[in-house]
C-alpha positions in Angstrom: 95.4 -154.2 -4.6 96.4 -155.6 -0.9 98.9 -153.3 0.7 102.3 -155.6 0.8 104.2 -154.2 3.4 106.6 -157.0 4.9 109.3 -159.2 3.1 107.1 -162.8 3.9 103.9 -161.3 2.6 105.4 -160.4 -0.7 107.1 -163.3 -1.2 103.8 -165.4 -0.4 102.3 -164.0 -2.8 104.9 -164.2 -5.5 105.1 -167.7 -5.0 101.5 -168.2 -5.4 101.4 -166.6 -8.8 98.8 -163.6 -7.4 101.6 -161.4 -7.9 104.7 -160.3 -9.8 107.6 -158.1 -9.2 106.7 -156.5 -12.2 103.0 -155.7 -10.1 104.7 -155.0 -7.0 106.9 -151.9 -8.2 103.7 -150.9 -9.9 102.1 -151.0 -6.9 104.7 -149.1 -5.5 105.1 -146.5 -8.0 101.4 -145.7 -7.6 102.0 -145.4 -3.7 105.0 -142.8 -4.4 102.8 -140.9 -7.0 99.9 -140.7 -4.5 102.1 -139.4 -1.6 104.3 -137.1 -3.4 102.8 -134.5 -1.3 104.8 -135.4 1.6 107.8 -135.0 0.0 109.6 -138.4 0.3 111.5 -138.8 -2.7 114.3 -136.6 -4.0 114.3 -139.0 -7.0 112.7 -142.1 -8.2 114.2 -145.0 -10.1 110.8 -145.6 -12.5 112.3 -146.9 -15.0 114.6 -149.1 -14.1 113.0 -150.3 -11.1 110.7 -151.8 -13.5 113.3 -152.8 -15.6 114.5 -154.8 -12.7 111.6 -156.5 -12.0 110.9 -158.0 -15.1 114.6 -159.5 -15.4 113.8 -160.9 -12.0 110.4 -162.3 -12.9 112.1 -163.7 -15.8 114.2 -165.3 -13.4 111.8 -167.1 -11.2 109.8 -168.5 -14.2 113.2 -170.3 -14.9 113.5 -171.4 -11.3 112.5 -170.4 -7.7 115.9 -171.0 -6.6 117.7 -168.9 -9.4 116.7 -165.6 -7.3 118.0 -164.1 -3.9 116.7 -163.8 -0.4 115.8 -160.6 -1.1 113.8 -161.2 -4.3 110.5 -159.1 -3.9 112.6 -156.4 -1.8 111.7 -153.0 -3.0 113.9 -151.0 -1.2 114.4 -146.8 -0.8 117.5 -145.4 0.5 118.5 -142.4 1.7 120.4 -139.3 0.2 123.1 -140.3 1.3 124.6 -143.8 0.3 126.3 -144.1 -3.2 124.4 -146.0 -5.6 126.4 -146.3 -8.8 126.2 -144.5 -11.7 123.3 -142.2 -9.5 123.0 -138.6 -8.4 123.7 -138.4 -4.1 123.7 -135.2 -2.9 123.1 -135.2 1.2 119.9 -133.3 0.5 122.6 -130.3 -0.2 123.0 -127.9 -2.9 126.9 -128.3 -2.5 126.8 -131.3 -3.7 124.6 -130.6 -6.8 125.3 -132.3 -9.7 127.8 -134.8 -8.2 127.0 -138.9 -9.2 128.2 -141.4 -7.6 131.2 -143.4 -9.0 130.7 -146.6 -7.3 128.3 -148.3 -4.6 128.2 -148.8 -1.2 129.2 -151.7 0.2 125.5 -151.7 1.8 123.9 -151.6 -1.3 126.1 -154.1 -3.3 124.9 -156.6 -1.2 121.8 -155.5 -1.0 121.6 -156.2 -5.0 123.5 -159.5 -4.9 120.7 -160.2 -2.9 118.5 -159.0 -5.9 116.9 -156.1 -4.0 115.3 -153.5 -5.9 115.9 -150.1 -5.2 113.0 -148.0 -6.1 114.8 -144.8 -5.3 116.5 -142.1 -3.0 114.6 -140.3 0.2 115.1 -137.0 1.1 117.3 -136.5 4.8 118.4 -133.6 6.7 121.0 -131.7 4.8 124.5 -134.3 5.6 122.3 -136.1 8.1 122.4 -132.9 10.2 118.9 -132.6 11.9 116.2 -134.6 14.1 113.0 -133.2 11.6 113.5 -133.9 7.7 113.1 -130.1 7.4 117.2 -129.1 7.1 116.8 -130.5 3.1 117.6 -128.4 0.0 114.8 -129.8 -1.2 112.4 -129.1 1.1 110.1 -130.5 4.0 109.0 -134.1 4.3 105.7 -134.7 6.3 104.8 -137.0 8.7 102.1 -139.4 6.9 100.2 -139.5 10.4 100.0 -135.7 10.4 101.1 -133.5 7.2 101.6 -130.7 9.7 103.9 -132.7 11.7 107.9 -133.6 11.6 108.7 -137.0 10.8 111.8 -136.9 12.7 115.1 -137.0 11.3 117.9 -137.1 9.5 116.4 -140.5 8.0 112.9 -138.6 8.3 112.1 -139.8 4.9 113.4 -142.6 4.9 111.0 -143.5 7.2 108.1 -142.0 5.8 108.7 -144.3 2.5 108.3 -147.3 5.2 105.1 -145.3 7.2 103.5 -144.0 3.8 103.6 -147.8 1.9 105.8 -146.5 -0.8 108.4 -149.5 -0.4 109.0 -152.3 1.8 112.0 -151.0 4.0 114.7 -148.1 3.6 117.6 -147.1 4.4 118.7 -144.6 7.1 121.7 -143.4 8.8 122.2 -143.5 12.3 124.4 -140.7 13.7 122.6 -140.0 17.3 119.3 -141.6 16.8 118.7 -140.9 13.1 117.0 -143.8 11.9 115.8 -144.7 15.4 113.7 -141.1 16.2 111.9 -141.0 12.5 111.6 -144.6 13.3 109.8 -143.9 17.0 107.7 -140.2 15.6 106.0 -142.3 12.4 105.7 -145.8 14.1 107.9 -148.4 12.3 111.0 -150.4 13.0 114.1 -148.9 13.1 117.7 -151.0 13.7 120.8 -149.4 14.0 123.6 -151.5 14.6 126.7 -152.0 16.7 129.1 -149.2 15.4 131.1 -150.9 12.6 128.9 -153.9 12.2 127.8 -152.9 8.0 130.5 -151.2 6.4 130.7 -147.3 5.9 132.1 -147.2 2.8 129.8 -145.4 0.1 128.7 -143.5 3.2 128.9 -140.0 3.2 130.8 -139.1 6.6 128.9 -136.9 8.9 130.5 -138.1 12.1 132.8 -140.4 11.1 132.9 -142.1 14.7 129.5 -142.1 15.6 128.1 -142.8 11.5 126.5 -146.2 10.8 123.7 -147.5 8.3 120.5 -148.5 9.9 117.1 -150.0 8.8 113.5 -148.9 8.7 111.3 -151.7 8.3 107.7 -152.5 9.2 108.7 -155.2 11.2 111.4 -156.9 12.9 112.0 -159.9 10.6 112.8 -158.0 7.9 115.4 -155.8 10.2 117.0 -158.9 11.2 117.2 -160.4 7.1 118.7 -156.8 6.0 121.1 -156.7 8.6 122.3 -160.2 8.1 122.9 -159.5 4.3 124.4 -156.0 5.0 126.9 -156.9 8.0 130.0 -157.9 7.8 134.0 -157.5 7.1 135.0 -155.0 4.2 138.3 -154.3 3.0 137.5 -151.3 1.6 136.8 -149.7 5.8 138.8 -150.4 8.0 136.6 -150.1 10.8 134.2 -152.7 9.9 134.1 -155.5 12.0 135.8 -159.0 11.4 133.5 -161.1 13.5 131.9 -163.4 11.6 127.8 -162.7 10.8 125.2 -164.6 13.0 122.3 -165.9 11.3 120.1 -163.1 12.8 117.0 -163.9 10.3 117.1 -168.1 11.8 117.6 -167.0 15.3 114.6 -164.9 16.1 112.1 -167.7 17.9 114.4 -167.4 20.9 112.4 -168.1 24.2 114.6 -167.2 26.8 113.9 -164.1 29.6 116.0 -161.3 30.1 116.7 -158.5 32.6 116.3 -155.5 31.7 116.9 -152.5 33.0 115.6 -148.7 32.9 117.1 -145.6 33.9 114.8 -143.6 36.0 115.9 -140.1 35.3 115.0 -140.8 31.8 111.6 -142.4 32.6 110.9 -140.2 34.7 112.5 -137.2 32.9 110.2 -133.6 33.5 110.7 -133.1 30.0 109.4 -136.3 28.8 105.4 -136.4 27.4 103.1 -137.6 30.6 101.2 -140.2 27.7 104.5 -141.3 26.9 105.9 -141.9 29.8 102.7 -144.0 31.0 103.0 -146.0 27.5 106.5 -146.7 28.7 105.6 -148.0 32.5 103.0 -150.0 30.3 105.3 -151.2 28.2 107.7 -152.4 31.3 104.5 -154.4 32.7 104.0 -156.2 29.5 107.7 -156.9 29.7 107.5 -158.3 33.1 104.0 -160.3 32.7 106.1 -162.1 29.7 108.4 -163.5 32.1 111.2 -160.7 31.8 112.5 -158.8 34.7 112.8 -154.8 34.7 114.4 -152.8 36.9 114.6 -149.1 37.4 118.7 -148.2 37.6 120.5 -144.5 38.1 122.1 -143.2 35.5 124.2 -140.0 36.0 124.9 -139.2 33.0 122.0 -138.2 31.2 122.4 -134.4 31.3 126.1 -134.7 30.0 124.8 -136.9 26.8 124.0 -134.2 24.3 127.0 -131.6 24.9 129.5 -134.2 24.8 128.1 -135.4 21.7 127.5 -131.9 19.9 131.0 -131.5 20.9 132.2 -134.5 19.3 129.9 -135.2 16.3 130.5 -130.8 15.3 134.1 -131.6 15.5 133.9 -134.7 13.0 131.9 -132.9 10.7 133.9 -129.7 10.5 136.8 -132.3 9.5 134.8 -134.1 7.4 133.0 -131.7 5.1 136.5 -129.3 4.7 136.7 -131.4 1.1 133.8 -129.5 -0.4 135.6 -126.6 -1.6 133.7 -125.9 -4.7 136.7 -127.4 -6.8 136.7 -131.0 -7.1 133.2 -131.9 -7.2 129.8 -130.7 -6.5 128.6 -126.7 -6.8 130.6 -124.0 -7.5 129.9 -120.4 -7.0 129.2 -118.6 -10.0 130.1 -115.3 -8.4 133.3 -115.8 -7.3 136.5 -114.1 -9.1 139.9 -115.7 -7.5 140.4 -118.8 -5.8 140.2 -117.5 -2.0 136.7 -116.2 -3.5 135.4 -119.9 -4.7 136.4 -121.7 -1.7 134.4 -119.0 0.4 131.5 -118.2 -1.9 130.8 -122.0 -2.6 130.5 -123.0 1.0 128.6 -119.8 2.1 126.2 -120.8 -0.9 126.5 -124.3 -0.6 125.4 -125.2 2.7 122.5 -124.4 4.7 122.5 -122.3 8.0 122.3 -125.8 10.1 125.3 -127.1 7.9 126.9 -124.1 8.6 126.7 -123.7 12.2 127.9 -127.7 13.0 130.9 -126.4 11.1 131.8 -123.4 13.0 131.0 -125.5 16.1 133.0 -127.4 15.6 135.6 -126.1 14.0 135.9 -123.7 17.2 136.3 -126.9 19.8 139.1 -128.2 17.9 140.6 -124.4 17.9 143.8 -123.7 19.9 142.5 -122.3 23.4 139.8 -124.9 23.5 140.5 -128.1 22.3 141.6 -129.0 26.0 138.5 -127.3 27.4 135.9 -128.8 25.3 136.8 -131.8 23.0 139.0 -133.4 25.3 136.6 -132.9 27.9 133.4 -134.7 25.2 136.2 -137.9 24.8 136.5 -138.3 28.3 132.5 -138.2 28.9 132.5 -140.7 26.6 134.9 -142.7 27.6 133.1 -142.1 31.2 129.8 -143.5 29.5 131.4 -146.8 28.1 132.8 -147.5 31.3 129.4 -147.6 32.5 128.0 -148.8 30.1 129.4 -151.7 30.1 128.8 -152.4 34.1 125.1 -152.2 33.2 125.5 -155.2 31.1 127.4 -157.1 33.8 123.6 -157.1 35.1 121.5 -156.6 32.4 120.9 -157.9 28.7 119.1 -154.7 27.9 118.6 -151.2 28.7 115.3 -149.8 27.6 114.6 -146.1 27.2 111.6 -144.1 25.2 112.9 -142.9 21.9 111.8 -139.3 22.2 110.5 -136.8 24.7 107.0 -136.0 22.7 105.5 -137.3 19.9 106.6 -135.5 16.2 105.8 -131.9 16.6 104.3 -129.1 14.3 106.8 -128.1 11.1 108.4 -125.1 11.9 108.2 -125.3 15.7 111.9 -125.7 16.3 113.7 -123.8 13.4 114.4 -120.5 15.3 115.3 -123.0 18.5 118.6 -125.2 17.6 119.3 -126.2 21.4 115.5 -127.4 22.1 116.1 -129.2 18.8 119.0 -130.9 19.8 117.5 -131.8 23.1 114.9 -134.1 21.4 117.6 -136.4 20.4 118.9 -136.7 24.5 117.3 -140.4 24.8 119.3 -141.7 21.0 122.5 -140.4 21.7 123.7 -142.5 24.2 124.0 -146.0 21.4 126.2 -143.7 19.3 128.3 -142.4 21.9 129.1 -145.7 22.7 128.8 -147.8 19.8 125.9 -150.5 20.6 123.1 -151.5 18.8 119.6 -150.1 19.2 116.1 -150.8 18.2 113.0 -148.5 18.2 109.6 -150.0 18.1 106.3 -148.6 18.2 104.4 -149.4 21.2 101.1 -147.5 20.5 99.1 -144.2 19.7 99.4 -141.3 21.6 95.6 -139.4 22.0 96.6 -136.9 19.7 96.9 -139.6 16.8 100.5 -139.3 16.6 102.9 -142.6 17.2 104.8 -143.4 20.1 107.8 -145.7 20.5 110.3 -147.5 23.1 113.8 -148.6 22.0 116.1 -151.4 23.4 120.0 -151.2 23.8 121.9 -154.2 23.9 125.7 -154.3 24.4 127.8 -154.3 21.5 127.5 -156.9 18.8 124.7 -158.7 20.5 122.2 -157.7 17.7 120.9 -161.4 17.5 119.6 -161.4 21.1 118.5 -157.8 20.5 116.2 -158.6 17.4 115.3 -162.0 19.3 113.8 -159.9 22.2 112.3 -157.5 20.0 110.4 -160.4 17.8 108.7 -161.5 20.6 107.4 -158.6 21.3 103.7 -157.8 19.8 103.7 -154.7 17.7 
């Protein structure tokens, strides 16, 4: 059977009669079942992903308008977004057992839209990790390279895309979460301007920093999620009001941009000599379209990743103080009083990674060094928007390389925390500011791993974002 692995080519073929959605999530299913080795899938939705398809074949018989924009979606999403009536965990054993009582926003759409969710990818334990290997259950592996990290958190989420198993998938973009698995396996990853799709059904890692992104094999399909997905929500208050573009309608845009680059990133010592002459390559092709580039300083590179381990530790420290082993989720069998459960439960609940973000950042927000460090992190990033925002007097776009290497052996990092958190210094800078960004691949790197180049645009301008991207080759 063809490998169907964008929105238009699936819905070609449905509309011909070649195929059905009943085939397609066969197809599917067959992908999952032959990459299960990788490890992408906490759980898959057989049965009723089938189940699906057949009332939406039913459908289409009746009429070709009776369906949604997003009939022939098949869709995975990650480990942590509610899905109704479904087990979401955050790839932790704390929250073992624990089913969601109601969907994400996201994902309500998503179905009005007659998606079909084909089932839930593994992540980082509460999104807190840049390999896929901080999971309770387990490693996923980069489909270019079994040996190698696919990134992370979304690390699976983006192997579902890379491996064929679905169409597109859901991540979750805390510092480059979507967009680093997105660079390290070659796809499409979109996350949008902070607030832009809702957060609620979103289980809070950093709570201002946290937004849904997109992992897609192309940037057509980025731009139709995202204009289903966006938009107001009563139920989160820091969703945006302003009103949706037609992102999906608006893509054939012609027009040539400036762009810029900072140089102590391009030019970073710790940045991959391959990748770094893929980028300059990249900037030519740019520029030979019509678009000008320019090199820019940037001063605040080195302060990127301390202000936001600062910030994001803090967040989670306050955000994951509700799993106490009483209300929901696992509860320590070995503990005899109530003092006892609360302690026992975490210390078995979460994993080391978990476990350290907490104490982080439960110790910046402590008396004695609240002023020191997480004041100091706000005003960095107040520092940052301020700057931000002077680049895009100039420029429509600042362009930077997703990651310093291309995905690296399992295991390399796990005694190494810092150097981990180091390979997220070129992502953190959207999230510390709130814009949108986009990672696409941009070629092969000579040791058969993927390289990719992201785009920032200022905030809400997703629609000339995904416009420039389009007309990019990939």
């Amino acid at each position: 059977m063809e490998r169907y692995s964008t929105l238009q080519q699936v819905q070609s073929a449905l509309a011909t009669g070649e195929l059905t959605c009943c085939d397609l999530v066969n197809y599917f299913l067959a992908q999952i079942e032959a990459s299960r080795h990788l490890n992408i899938y906490i759980e898959v939705y057989a049965e009723e992903a089938l189940a699906k398809a057949k009332v939406l074949d039913q459908k289409y018989a009746t009429s070709s308008t009776a369906v949604g924009r997003l009939f022939g979606m098949v869709i995975a999403i990650k480990d942590v977004i509610c899905y109704e009536s479904h087990a979401v965990t955050a790839a932790s054993k704390i929250l073992q057992g624990f089913v969601a009582p109601y969907s994400a926003t996201a994902i309500e759409r998503l179905l009005a839209e007659d998606a079909i969710i084909i089932g839930r990818a593994n992540c980082d334990e509460f999104a807190m990790g840049s390999t896929n290997e901080n999971s309770y259950y387990g490693i996923t592996r980069n489909a270019a390279d079994e040996n190698k990290v696919p990134g992370g958190s979304s690390g699976a989420s983006a192997v579902a895309v890379q491996a064929g198993t679905c169409i597109a998938a859901l991540g979750s973009d805390t510092g480059g979460s979507v967009r680093q698995p997105a660079g390290l396996c070659g796809v499409v990853g979109m996350k949008p301007t902070y607030g832009r799709i809702s957060r609620h059904g979103l289980i809070a890692y950093g709570s201002s920093f946290d937004q849904i992104g997109t992992l897609t094999n192309n940037v057509e399909d980025a731009a139709l999620l995202l204009e289903i997905m966006a938009g107001a929500d009563e139920f989160d208050s820091t969703a945006s009001q302003s009103p949706v573009p037609l992102y999906s309608e608006r893509l054939k845009k012609t027009e040539k941009y400036k762009v810029a680059y900072f140089k102590s990133a391009v030019e970073h010592e710790k940045l991959d000599t391959e990748i770094q002459q893929r980028t300059f390559q990249f900037i030519q092709q740019l520029q030979k379209a019509g678009h000008q580039v320019e090199a820019i300083e940037f001063d605040y590179l080195d302060y990127l990743i301390p202000a936001y381990y600062v910030l994001t530790t803090a967040e989670a420290s306050s955000n994951l103080s509700r799993y106490d082993g009483i209300r929901y989720g696992y509860r320590s069998p070995n503990a005899s009083n109530l003092l006892e459960t609360y302690t026992k439960s975490r210390t078995e609940g979460f994993s080391l990674e978990v476990k350290r973000r907490i104490m982080l950042g439960t110790f910046v927000l402590s008396a004695g060094y609240y002023e020191a460090y997480y004041t100091k992190a706000q005003q960095i990033r107040q520092l940052l928007w301020q700057r931000t925002k002077e680049i895009f007097n100039d420029f429509d776009f600042i362009l930077m390389p997703v990651s310093p290497t291309t995905a690296w052996e399992i295991g390399k990092l796990s005694n190494d925390p810092v150097e981990m958190y180091l390979s997220d210094i070129f992502t953190v800078h959207a999230n510390m500011v709130g814009i949108p960004a986009l990672a696409l691949p941009i070629g092969t790197h000579s040791n058969g791993l993927p390289i990719g180049v992201q785009l920032m645009a200022n905030r809400f301008e997703e629609e000339k974002l995904l416009a420039m991207a389009y007309s990019i080759p990939i």
